[in-house]
N, C-alpha and C positions, 0 to 999 in steps of 0.2 A: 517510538523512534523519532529522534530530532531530524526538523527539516532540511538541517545542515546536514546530515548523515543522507540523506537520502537523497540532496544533489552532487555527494561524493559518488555513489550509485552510477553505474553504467546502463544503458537500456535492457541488455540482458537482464541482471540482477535485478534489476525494479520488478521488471514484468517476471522471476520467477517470486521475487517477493508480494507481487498482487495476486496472482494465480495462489498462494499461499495462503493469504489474507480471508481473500472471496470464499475459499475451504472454509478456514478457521469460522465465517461469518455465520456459514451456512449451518455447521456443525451448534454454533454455539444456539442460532434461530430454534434449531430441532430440542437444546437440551430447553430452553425455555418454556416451548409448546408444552413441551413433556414433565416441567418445573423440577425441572432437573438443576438448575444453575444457579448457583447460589451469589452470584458477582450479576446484578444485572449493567453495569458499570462499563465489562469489558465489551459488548454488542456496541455501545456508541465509541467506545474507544478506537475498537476494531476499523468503523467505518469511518471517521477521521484521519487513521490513518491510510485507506485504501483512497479517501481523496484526497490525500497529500500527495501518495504515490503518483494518480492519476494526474495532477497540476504538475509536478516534476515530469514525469514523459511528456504531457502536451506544451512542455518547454522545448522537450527535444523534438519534436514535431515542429511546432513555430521555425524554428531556427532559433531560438532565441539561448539554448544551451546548445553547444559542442559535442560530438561523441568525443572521449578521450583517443586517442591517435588519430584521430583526424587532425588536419591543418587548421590553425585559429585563425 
């Protein structure tokens, strides 16, 4: 997912799409162990985007991005 997709994102959304992500990490860690997985490709994709997520809310944390209805 592009970065610009993901400061359209409200804090709700983000944080169910990390909680989502952290799953997916954990999930794909176990099929590896277990050489189960045949993309080793998506593990580092996966965690690039869980810190993309995590720099967009610590925007909204800062102040530095807006919740949407909030006053600008």
């Amino acid at each position: 997912m592009k970065t610009a997709q993901l400061r359209e994102m409200n804090e709700v959304e983000l944080n169910a799409k990390l909680d989502d992500n952290l799953e997916a990490l954990q999930n794909l860690n176990f099929q590896q162990a277990l050489q189960q997985l045949e993309d080793g490709t998506t593990i580092s994709k996966t965690r690039k985007e869980i810190a993309q997520i995590k720099t967009v809310l610590n925007e909204y944390k800062l102040g530095l991005r807006v919740a949407q209805g909030e006053n600008e």
